[in-house]
N, C-alpha and C positions, 0 to 999 in steps of 0.2 A: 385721426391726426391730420390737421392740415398744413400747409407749408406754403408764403405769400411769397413770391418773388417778386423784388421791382428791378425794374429795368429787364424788363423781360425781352426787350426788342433788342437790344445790347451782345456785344461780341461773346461776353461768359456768359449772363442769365440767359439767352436762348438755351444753353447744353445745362444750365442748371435745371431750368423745368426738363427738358428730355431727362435729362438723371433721375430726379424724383420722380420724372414718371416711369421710366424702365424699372424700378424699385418698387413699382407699387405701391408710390404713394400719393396722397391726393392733393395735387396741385392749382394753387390758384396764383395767374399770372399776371401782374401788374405790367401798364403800357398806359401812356397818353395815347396813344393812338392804334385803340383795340382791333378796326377793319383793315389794321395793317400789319397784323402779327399772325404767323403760322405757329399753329403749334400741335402737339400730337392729340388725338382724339382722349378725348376725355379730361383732358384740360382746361378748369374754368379760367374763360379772358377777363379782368374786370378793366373799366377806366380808372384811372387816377395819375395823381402829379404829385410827385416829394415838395417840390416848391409850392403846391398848396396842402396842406398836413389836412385839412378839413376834407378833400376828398378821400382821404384813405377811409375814410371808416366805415363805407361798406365793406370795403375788402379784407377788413381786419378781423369782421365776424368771424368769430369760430376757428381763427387761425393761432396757435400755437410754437409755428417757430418761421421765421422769417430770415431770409437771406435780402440784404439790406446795400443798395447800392448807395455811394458816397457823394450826399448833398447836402454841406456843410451850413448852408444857411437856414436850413429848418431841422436838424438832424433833434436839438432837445427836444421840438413838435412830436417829431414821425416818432423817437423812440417813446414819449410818455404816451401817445395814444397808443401805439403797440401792446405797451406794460398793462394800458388799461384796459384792452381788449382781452388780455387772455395771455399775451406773447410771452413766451421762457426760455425761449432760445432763441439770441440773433447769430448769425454769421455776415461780419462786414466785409466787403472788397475794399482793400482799404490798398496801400503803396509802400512798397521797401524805403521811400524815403525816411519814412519812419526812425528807419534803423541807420541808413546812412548820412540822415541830415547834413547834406552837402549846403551851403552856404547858398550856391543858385538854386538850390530845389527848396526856398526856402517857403516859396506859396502853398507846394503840394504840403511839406511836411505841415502848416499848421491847415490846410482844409480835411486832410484826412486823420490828424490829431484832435479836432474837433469832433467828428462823427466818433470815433474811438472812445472817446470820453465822455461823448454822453449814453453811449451804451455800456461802460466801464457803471457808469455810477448809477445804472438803473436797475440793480440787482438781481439782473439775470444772468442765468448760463449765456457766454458770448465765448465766441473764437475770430481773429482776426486775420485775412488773409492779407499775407504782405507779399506780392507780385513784382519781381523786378521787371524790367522792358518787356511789355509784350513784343509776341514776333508779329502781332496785326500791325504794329506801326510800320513794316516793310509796305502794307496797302500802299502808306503817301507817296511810295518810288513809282505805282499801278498806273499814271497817266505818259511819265515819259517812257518806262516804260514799253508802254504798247503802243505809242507814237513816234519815238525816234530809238526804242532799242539803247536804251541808257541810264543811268542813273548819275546825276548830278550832286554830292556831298561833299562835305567838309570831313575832317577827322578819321581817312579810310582804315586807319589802323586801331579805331576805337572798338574793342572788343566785349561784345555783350551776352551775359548767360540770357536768350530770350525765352520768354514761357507760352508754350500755348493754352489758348484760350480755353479750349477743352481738358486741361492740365487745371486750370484754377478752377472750372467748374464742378471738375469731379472730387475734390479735396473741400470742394465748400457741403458737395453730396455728400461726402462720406461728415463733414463735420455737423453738419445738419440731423442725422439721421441716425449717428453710431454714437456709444459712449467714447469716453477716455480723450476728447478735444478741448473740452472745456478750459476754458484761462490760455491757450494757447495763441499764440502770435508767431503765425507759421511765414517764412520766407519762402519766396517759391521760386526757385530757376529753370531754364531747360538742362539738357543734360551736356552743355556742350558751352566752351566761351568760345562767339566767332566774330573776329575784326568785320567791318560794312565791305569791305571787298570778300571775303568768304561769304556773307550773306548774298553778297551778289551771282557769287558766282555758282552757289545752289541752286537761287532762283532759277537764272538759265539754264541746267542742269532738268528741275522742274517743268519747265515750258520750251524743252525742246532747240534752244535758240540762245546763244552768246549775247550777255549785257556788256557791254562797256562802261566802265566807273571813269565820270571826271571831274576830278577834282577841286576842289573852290578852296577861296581861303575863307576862316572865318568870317571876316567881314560880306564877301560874297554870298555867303550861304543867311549871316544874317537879315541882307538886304529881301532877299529872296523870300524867306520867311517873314519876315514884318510883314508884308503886305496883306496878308490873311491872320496874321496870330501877334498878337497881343505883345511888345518888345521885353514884358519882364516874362512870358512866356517862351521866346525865342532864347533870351539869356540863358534859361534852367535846360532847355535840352542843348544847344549847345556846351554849356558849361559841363553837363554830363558828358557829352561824347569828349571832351578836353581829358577830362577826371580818365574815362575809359582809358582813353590812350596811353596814359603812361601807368594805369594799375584795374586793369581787366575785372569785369565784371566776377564775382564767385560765383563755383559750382555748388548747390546745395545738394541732398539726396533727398529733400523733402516730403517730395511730391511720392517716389518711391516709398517712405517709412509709413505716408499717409496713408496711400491707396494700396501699396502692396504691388504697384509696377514700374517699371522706369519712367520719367518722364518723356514726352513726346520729342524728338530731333525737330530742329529748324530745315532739316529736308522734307521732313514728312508735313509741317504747318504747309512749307513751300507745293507740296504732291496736292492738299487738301486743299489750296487754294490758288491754283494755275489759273484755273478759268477766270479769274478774277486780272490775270498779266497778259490777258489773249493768246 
């Protein structure tokens, strides 16, 4: 049995090939960019791109179940060559927007509504993971940071169940791998809802060293953001951190009923990735 990961170079598919390979199973790892990916011995690297469907199909030889990262614009491609390969089991990274279709998250819910349903109508065994906030997106705080010892946001009281990365990978392992997931549409939390100023003040807790939170108003934080990100992109995470504020992210037990343990604290993603806040 083999098992094709794309997005191997990615904050969950990296711990998803290490899973499937701690398991003992035989892993082949997809990446655009093969001489750039670490991965454990015995791990085959292939090339390929979701946004070109025609490279996968060396990778797909002899592969039977696939963990499938979310790219809406070839997703009917990548799943019918899958199906044609051999593939019967996907597990998609797919987004809780799904479930909370918030009005500004209105892009996310139909890109990853899309991948969903072309693996929905491909007749195979699939599971879908539905991830609220990761806690990697604290990384974007990682330049000031380690530069001025601060963190500049909007919405400090916007409170988010974050999940770690290694929390969705091991729930996609165990749905890849075990019976009894099939048709499921798993929500995934951490174990904890924490406003941006408790996020902050883990972190410093983490690394040793007091952050300071100052605060913007929306529009400031807008401004700040456009400049790199797309303005109907700045709307949907703003608009979330709004939503936060006044009705807090939920705790799920998910990730526990999956794997069989708690999920990971946003102190411990924080322990796991200090060297990243200097």
């Amino acid at each position: 049995m083999t098992t094709l990961v794309t997005g191997a170079r990615g904050s969950v598919g990296r711990h998803v090939v290490a899973g499937l390979h701690d398991r003992g199973e035989r892993v082949r790892a997809l990446t655009r960019t093969p001489d750039e990916i670490d991965v454990p011995d015995g791990v085959e690297v292939v090339a390929g791109d979701l946004l070109s469907p025609e490279t996968l199909r060396p990778a797909l030889d002899g592969v039977d179940r696939l963990y499938l990262f979310p790219v809406a614009q070839t997703a009917d491609e990548v799943v019918k060559l899958a199906v044609d390969a051999g593939v019967r089991r996907i597990v998609v990274l797919s987004s809780d927007s799904l479930e909370t279709r918030l009005e500004t998250n209105r892009a996310s819910t139909e890109e990853h509504g899309t991948v969903e349903r072309a693996v929905e109508a491909a007749g195979v065994e699939w599971t879908f993971l539905r991830p609220f906030a990761f806690a990697g997106n604290a990384l974007f705080w990682s330049h000031t940071i380690v530069h001025e010892g601060v963190v500049r946001a909007a919405y400090p009281h916007a409170a988010q169940s974050l999940v770690h990365e290694r929390d969705i990978a091991d729930v996609a392992v165990t749905a890849l791998l075990d019976d009894g997931h099939v048709g499921a549409k798993y929500r995934l939390t951490g174990p904890e809802s924490l406003t941006q100023l408790e996020q902050v003040r883990i972190l410093g807790e983490a690394i040793g060293r007091p952050i300071r939170f100052e605060e913007l108003t929306h529009q400031e934080k807008y401004d700040e953001l456009a400049q790199f990100i797309e303005p109907g992109d700045v709307e949907m995470i703003l608009g979330y951190f709004a939503v936060a504020t006044e009705k807090p992210d939920v705790v799920l037990p998910t990730v526990q009923q999956v794997t069989g343990r708690p999920a990971r604290s946003f102190a411990q993603w924080s322990a796991d990735h200090a060297a990243d806040f200097g």
